[in-house]
Structure formats: structure tokens, C-alpha cells
C-alpha positions as CSV (number, residue, x, y, z in Angstrom):
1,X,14.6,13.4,-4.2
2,X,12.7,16.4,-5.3
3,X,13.1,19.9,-3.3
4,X,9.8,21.5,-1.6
5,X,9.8,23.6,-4.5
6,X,9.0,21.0,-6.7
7,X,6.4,19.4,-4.7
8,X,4.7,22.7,-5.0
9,X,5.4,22.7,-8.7
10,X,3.6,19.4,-8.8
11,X,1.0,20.4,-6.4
12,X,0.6,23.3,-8.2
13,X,0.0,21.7,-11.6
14,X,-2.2,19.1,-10.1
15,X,-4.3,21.7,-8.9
16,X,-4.5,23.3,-12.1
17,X,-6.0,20.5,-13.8
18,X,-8.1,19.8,-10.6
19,X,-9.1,23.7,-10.7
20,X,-10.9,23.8,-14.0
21,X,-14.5,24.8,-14.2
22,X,-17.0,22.3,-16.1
23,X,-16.4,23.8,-19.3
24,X,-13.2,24.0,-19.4
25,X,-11.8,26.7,-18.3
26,X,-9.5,27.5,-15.5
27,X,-10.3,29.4,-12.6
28,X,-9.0,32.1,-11.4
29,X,-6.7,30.5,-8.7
30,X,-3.0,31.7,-8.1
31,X,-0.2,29.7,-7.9
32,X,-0.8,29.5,-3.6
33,X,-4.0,29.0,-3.9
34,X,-3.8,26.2,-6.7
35,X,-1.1,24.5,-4.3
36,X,-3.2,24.9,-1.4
37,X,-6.2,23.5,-3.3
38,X,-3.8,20.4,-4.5
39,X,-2.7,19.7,-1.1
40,X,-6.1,19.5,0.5
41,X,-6.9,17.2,-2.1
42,X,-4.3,14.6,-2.2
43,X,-4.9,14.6,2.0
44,X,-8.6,14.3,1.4
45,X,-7.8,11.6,-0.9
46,X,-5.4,9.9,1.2
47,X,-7.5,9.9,4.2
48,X,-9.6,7.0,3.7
49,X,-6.8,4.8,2.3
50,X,-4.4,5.7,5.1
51,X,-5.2,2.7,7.7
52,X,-5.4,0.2,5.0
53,X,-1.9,0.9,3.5
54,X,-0.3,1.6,6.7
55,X,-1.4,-1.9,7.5
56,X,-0.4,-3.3,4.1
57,X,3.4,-1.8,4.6
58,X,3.9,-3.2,7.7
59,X,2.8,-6.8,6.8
60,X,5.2,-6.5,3.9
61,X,7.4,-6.0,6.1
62,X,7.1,-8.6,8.8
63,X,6.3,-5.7,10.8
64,X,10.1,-4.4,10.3
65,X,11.1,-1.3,12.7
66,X,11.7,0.6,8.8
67,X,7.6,-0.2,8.0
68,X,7.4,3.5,9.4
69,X,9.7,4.7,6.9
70,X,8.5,2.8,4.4
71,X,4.9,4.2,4.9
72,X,6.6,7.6,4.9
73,X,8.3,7.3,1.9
74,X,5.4,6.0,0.3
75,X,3.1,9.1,1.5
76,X,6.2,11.3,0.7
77,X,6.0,10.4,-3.0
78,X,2.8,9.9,-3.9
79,X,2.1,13.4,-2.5
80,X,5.2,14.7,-5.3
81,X,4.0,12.5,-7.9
82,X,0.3,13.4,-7.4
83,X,0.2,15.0,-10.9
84,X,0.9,11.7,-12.5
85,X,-2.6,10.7,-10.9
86,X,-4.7,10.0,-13.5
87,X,-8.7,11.6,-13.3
88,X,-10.8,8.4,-13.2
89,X,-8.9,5.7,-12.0
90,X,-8.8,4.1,-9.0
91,X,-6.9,6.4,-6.4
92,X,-6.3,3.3,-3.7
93,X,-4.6,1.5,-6.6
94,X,-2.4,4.3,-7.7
95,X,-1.6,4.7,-4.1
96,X,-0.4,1.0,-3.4
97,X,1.7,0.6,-6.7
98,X,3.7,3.5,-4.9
99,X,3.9,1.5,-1.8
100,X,4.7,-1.7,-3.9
101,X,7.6,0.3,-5.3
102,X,8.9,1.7,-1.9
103,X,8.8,-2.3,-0.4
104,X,10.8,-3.5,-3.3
105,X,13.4,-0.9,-2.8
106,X,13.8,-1.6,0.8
107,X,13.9,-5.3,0.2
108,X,16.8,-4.4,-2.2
109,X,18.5,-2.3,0.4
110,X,17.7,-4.4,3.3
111,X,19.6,-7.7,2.6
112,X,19.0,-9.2,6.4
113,X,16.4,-11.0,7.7
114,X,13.4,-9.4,9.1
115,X,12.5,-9.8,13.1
116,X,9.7,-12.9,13.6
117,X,5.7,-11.7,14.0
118,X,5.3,-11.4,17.8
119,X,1.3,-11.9,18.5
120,X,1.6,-9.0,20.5
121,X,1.3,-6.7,17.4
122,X,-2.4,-8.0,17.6
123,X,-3.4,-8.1,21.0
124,X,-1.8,-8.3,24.7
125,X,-2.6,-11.4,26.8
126,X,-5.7,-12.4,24.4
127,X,-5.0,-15.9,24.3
128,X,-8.7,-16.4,22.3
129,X,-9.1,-19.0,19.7
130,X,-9.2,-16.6,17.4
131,X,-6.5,-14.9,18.2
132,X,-4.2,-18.2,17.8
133,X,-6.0,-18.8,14.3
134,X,-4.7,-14.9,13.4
135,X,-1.6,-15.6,14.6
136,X,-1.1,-19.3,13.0
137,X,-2.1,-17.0,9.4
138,X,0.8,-14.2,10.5
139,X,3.3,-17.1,11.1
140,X,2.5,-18.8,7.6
141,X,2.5,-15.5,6.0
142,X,6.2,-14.5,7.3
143,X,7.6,-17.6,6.0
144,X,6.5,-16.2,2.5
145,X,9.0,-14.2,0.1
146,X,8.9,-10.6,0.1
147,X,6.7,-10.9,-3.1
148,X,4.3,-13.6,-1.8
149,X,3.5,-12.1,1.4
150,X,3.1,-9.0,-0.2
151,X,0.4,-10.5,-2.9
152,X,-0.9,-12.7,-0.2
153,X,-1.6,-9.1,2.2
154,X,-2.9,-7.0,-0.5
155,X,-5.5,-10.0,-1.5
156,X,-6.4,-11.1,1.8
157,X,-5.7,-8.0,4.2
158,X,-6.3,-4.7,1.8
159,X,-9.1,-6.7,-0.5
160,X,-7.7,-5.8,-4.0
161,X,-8.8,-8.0,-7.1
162,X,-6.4,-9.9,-9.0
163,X,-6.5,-7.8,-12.0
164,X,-6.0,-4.9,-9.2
165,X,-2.8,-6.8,-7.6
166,X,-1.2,-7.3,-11.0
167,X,-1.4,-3.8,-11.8
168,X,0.2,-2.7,-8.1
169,X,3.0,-5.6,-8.5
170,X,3.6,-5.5,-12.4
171,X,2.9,-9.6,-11.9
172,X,0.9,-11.0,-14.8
173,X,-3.0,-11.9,-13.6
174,X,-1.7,-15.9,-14.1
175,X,1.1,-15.3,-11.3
176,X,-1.2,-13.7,-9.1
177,X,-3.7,-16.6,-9.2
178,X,-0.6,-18.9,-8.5
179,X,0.8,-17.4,-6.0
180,X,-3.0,-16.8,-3.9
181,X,-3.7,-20.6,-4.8
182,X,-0.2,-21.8,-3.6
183,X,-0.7,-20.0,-0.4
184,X,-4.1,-21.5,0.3
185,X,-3.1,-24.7,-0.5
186,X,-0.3,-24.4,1.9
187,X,-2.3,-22.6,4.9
188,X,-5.2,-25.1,4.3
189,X,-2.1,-27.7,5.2
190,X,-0.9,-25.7,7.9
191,X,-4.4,-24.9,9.4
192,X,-6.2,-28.0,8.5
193,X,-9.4,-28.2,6.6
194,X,-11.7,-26.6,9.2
195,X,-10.4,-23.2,8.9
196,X,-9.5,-23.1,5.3
């Protein structure tokens, strides 16, 4: 894991590039201020992403007690890795390939069984029709591998496009598209047609 020091290198060079002026030329930013810059940049990108992924990590994770380290871990290194953000490219994206990572790592760490979905993660003592229909959804979801729930949330739950899935997971577009018509083919069994 890198030092504080080298975050601040890495902020630090990500405000550099960040810093230039239209034509080119750098400003005339010190290293403090360049990391300063950096670092209220990543947070203002992160901001509007934050809810989403935190979301997205925790349905990974079968809403595991270690989603909150998970999420950490995810914020932790896209903030030392922000230089190897590219200008121009999707920031959410960027953002949950890093998550994708840290889920697959704890899935190789964690070899037991995650705790079952408990509807009150949702709601306390709604017992709504709706609420039953979510739940129903949760329940199918957990019985999903690690890598199917996780395509099935970032489809369904964080609204990434397939070609945007396959480049978080590393999955070919084909396996995507099988593994998001599987699951609706299954739910549509498990719900019935009138809420497929």
C-alpha cells in the first residue's frame, strides 16, 4: 500500500496535468497547491458517484459487514491511483472497475459464505407490495455468484451499459449479455410473468 507521501506524489502529478492553462502551459502552482488542487478534484469528482457505488459494493456483497471496507478500499485507491485517470473518459466507469477489483479480492480472501439479505436493509415494518417484489429481486440476486450478482447490480441497480460492464469486469460484451439474459430468464421464473 502506498505511504501518504505517495498519494501526494500522485495527487501532485494529477494536478499537474489538471493545472495546465489552455495552451499548454503550466501554471504557476507549487507542489501544495497542485496537491490541494488534485485533492479537491478527485472529491468533486467522486461526489456524485458516491451513493451509487456505495450501493453497488454492498450488493456485491450480500450486504456483508466488510461492504464498508470494501467501499473504503475502493475510495482509498482510486484516490492514489487518480493519475492513471484518463482526461475524457468516463470517470464513473474508472471508478467502478476499481470497485470491481476490490470485490474480487475480497471474494478471494473471504472464502465463507456471506449472511442472507434481511428486508430490513430496505425498509422497517413496510410490508408493501412493493416492498415484497424488492425483496423477492434481493433474494434471487443473493443466490447469484459473486460475478453474476455483481453484473446483474451494476446493470440493473448502478444503470451501466453492457459495453460499460465489460469494461468494469474484464468479461467479454457476449458474457455480459448471457449472464443479464440468464438472470431474467430466471427472475421472470421466480417472479412470474407479470413482473418480469
Amino acid at each position: 500500500m502506498k505511504t501518504d507521501t505517495q498519494c501526494l506524489d500522485t495527487a501532485a502529478a494529477w494536478a499537474f496535468e489538471s493545472a495546465r492553462n489552455p495552451d499548454g502551459a503550466v501554471s504557476d502552482m507549487g507542489i501544495e497547491e497542485k496537491a490541494a488542487a488534485a485533492r479537491a478534484l478527485f472529491w468533486r469528482r467522486l461526489e456524485p458517484c458516491k451513493t451509487k457505488l456505495y450501493g453497488f459494493v454492498q450488493k456485491s456483497l450480500n450486504f456483508a459487514t466488510d461492504a464498508d471496507d470494501v467501499y473504503q478500499e475502493t475510495v482509498l485507491h482510486a484516490f492514489q491511483y487518480a493519475g492513471s485517470y484518463r482526461e475524457g473518459g468516463v470517470f464513473e466507469a474508472w471508478l467502478f472497475g476499481i470497485a470491481h477489483n476490490e470485490i474480487r479480492k475480497h471474494f478471494k480472501k473471504a472464502l465463507k459464505a456471506a449472511p442472507a439479505f434481511e428486508l430490513e436493509h430496505l425498509s422497517s415494518a413496510d410490508t408493501s407490495p412493493e416492498l415484497r417484489l424488492i425483496g423477492e429481486v434481493y433474494r434471487f440476486a443473493e443466490r447469484l455468484g459473486p460475478r453474476q450478482r455483481e453484473v446483474f447490480f451494476l446493470f440493473y441497480e448502478a444503470g451501466f451499459t453492457t459495453p460499460e460492464i465489460a469494461g468494469i469486469t474484464g468479461l467479454r460484451e457476449g458474457n455480459v449479455k448471457f449472464i443479464l439474459n440468464r438472470a431474467r430468464a430466471e427472475l421472470k421464473k421466480v417472479l412470474g410473468e407479470s413482473h418480469a
